[in-house]
C-alpha positions in Angstrom: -31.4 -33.6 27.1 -33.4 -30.9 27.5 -34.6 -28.7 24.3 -32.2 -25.9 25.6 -29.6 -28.2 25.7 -30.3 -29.5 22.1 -30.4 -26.0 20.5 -27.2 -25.1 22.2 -25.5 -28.2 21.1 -26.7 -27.5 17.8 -25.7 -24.4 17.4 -22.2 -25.6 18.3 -21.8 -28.4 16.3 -22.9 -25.5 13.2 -20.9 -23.3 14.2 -17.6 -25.3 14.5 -18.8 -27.1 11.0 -18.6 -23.4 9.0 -15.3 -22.9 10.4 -13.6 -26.4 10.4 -15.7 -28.0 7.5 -15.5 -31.7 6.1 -12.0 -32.1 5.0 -11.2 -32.0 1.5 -8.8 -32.6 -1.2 -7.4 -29.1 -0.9 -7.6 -27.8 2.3 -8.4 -29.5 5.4 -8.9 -26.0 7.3 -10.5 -23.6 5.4 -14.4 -22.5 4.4 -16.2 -24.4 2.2 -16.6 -23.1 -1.7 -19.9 -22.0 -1.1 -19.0 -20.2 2.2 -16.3 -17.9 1.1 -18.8 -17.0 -2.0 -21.7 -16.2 0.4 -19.1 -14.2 3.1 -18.3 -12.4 -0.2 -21.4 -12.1 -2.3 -20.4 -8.6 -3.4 -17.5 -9.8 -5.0 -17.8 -8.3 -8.5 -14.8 -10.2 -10.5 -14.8 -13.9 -11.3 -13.4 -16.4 -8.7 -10.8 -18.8 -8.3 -12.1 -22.5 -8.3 -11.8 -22.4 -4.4 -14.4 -19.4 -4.3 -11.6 -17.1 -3.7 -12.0 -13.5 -5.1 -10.0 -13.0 -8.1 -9.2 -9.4 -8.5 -8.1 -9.3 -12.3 -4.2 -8.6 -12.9 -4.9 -5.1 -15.0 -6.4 -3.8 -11.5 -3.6 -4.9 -9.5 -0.9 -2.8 -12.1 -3.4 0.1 -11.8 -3.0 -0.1 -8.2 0.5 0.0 -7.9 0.2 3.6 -8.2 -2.2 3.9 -5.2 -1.5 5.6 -2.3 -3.0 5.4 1.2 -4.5 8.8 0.8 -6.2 7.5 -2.3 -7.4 4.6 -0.6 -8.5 6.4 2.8 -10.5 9.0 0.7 -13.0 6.1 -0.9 -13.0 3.3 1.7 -14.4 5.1 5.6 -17.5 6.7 3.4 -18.2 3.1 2.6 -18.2 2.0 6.4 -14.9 0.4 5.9 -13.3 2.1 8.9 -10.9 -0.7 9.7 -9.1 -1.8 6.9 -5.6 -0.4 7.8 -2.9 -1.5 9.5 0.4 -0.2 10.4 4.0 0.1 13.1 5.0 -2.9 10.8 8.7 -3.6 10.0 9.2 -3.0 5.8 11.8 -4.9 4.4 12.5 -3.0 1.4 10.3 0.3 2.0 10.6 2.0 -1.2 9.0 -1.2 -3.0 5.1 -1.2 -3.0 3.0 -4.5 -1.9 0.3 -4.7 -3.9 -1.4 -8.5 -4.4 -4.4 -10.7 -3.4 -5.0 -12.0 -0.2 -4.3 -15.7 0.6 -4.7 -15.4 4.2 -3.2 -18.6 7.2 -3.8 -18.8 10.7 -2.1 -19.7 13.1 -2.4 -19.9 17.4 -0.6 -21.3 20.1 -0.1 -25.0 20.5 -3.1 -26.8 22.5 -2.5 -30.7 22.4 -5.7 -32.2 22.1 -6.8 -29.6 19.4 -3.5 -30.0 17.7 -3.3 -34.1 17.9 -7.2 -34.0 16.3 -6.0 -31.2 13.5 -2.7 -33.5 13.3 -4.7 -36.7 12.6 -7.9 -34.9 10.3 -5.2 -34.1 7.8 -3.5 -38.0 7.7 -7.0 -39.5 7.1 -7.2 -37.2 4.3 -3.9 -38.2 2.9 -2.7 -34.9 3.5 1.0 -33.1 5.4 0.9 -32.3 8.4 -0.7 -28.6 8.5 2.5 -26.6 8.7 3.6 -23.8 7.6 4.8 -25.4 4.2 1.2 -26.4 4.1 0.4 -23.2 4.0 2.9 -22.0 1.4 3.0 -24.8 -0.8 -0.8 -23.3 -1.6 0.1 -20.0 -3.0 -0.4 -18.9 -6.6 0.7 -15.9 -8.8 0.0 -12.6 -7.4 -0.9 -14.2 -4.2 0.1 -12.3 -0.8 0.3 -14.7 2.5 -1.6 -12.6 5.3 -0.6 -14.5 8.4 -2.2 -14.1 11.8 0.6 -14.9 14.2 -1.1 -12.9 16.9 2.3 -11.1 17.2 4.6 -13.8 18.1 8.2 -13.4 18.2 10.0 -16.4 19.4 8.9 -19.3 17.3 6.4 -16.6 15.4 8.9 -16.9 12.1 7.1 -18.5 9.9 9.7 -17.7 6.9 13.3 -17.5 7.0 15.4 -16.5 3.4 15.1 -19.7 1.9 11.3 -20.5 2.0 11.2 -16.0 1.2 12.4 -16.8 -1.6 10.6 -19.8 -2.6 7.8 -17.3 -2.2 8.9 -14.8 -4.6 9.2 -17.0 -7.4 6.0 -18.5 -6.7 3.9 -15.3 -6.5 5.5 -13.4 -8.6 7.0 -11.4 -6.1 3.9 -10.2 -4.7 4.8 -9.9 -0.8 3.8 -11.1 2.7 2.3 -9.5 5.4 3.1 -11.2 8.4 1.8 -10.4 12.1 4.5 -12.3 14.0 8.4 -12.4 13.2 10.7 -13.5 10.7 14.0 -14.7 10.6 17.8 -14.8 8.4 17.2 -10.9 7.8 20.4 -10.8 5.9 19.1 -13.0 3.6 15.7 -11.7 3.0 17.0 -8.2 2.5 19.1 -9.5 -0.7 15.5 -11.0 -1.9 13.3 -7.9 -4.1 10.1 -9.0 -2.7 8.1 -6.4 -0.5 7.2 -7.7 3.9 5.7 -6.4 6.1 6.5 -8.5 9.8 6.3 -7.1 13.2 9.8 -8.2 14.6 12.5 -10.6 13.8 14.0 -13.2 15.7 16.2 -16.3 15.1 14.2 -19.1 16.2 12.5 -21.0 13.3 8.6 -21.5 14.0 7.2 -23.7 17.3 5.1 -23.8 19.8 2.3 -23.0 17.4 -0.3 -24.8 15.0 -2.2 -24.0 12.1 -6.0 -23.7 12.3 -7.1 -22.0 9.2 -6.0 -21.6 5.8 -8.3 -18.9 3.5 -10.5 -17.7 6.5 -11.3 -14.4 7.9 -7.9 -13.6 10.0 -7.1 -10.5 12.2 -4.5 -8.4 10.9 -3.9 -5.8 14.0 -7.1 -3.9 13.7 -8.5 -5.0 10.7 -10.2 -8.0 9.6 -8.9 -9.6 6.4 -11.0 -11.8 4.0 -9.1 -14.2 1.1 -9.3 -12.2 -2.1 -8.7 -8.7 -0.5 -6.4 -6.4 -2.6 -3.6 -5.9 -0.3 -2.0 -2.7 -1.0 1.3 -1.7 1.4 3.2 1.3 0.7 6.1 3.1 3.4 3.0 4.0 6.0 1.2 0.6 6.2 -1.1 -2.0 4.6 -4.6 -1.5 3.3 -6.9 -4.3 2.8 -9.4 -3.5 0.2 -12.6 -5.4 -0.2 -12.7 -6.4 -3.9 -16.7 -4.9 -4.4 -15.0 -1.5 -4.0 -11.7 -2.1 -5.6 -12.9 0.1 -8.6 -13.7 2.8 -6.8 -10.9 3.1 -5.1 -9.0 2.7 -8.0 -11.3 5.3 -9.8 -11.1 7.9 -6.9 -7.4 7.5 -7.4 -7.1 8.9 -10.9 -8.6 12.1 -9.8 -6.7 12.2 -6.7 -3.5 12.3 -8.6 -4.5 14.4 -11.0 -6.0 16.7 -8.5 -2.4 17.0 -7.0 -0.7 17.5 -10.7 -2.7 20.3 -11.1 -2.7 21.9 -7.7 1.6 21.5 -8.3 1.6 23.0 -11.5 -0.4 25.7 -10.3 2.4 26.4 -7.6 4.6 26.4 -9.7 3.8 29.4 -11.4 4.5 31.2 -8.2 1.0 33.7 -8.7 -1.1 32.1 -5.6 -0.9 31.8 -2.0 -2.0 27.9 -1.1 -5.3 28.9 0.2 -6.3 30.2 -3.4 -5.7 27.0 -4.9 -5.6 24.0 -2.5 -8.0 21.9 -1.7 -10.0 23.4 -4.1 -9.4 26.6 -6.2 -11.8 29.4 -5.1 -11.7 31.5 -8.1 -14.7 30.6 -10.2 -12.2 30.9 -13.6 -9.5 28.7 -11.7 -12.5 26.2 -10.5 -13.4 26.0 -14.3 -10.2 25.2 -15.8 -9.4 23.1 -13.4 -12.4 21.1 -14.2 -11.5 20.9 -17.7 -8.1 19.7 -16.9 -9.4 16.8 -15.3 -12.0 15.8 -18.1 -8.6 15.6 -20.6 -6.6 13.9 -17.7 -9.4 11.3 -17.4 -9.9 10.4 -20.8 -6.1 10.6 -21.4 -5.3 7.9 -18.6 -8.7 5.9 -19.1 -8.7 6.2 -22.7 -11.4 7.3 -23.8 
C-alpha cells in the first residue's frame, strides 16, 4: 500500500472512530466523554457524567419567559446565524418548550450497516438500538431532538403511550421531532409541548438508529447535546450553553424595554416615533434609563 493510501485509510478509520467510538456501557452510538467536552469546551456550567452540558434548572425557569425576539437580538452578533428552526407542527402552541438537548439520530435502513449496528450492541449486552433505546435514556428536563430527516411513513418515532412515558420522565420538558408522529388524539390530551413535522399512523420502520448524543441536523440548524432548547408559537431555538447567559441577560432588558415603551403609550402624549425603539427626547432617554436600572435590580435582585 502506498503512503497515500495509508494516510487515507487512516484518516478513515479516525474519522469513523470519533463518530462510532468503542462501545460502552451506556451508549453504543454516541461521542466519547472527552469528545463531547472538547466539541463543547465553551461550555460554562458543570456537566452531566456523560460530558453532556448541564444548563442549571434556575436558567431553564428564567428562560421560560424568553422569546424569539429576545433570543434573535443576542445570538446572530455572536455568529450563531443558524440556530432556528421553524414550519413545525405545535401540539399544544400556547405551552412553551424550554429544556436541554438530548439529541437521537436516525436514517434510512441499509442492511449491512444496520446487521453490524445490530450485532455491536448484543456483544455489548445491550437492546437492540431502537427507538426505546433512545428514550429509555432521557433524564429530567431532557428534550429528545430527533433527526428523522423528515420522514412521514414509518418517521413516528412516538405514539401517545411512549408521549407520555416521556412526560413523566422529563418532567414534561418536550420533543422536537423532524419526522412524524402518530395517535394525535392521544398526544393532544398529554400537557407536554412537540414540535413534529407531520403525522401519520404507521408506527416507526424502515429506519435505524445511528447516533445517540451527537451533533444532529435539525432543518437548518445544527444541534449539539446540552443546547437549551427554547420553542415558543414561531419555532425552536437552539442555544449554545456558552451564551445562554447572555441571552437570558439581554432578555431582561428586552422586556423591560417593551414595559416601558407600553406604558409610555399608554399615556396617549407621543406619536410611536418619539418613543420607539428608542426615545429621542434627551429627558425621555434619561428616565427611561433610570427605569431600567430599578427594573434590573428589581428582577435580578440586587
Amino acid at each position: 500500500m502506498s503512503r497515500r493510501a495509508r494516510l487515507a485509510a487512516m484518516a478513515v478509520a479516525l474519522a469513523v472512530a470519533f463518530v462510532l467510538p468503542v462501545p460502552s456501557p451506556a451508549q453504543v452510538f454516541s461521542l466519547t466523554k472527552d469528545q463531547l467536552i472538547e466539541l463543547t469546551s465553551q461550555n460554562p456550567f458543570q456537566r452531566f457524567d456523560d460530558g453532556r452540558p448541564m444548563v442549571p434548572d434556575a436558567q431553564i425557569a428564567r428562560a421560560r419567559g424568553l422569546s424569539s425576539e429576545d433570543i434573535w437580538s443576542v445570538l446572530p452578533g455572536k455568529g450563531f446565524r443558524n440556530q432556528y428552526e421553524g414550519h413545525f407542527r405545535i401540539l399544544h402552541p400556547g405551552m412553551k418548550l424550554v429544556g436541554r438537548a438530548f439529541t437521537a439520530q436516525f436514517m434510512p435502513v441499509r442492511p449491512d450497516v444496520e446487521t453490524v449496528l445490530n450485532e455491536r450492541n448484543a456483544k455489548a449486552g445491550l437492546p437492540r438500538p431502537s427507538n426505546q433505546f433512545v428514550i429509555d435514556q432521557l433524564r429530567p428536563g431532557d428534550v429528545l431532538v430527533v433527526d428523522l430527516f423528515g420522514k412521514e411513513e414509518g418517521g413516528t418515532i412516538i405514539g401517545d403511550n411512549l408521549f407520555y412515558y416521556i412526560h413523566k420522565t422529563t418532567g414534561s420538558a418536550g420533543v422536537v421531532i423532524d419526522g412524524a408522529v402518530r395517535d394525535l388524539e392521544g398526544l393532544s390530551q398529554i400537557q407536554m409541548p412537540a414540535y413534529f413535522r407531520n403525522v401519520h399512523p404507521t408506527p416507526i420502520g424502515n429506519v435505524m438508529l445511528t447516533g445517540v448524543n451527537i451533533p444532529v441536523r435539525i432543518g437548518n440548524v445544527t444541534v449539539m447535546p446540552g443546547d437549551l432548547v427554547v420553542g415558543d408559537r414561531e419555532g425552536v431555538y437552539f442555544i449554545p450553553p456558552a451564551h445562554v447567559n447572555d441571552v437570558l441577560d439581554r432578555a431582561d432588558e428586552i422586556h423591560i424595554h417593551d414595559e416601558w415603551t407600553k406604558k409610555k403609550f399608554d399615556e396617549g402624549k407621543y406619536k410611536s416615533s418619539e418613543i420607539y425603539g428608542s426615545p429621542k427626547d434627551p429627558a425621555l432617554k434619561k428616565e427611561y434609563e433610570e427605569y431600567l436600572k430599578k427594573r434590573l435590580a428589581e428582577i435580578r435582585g440586587r
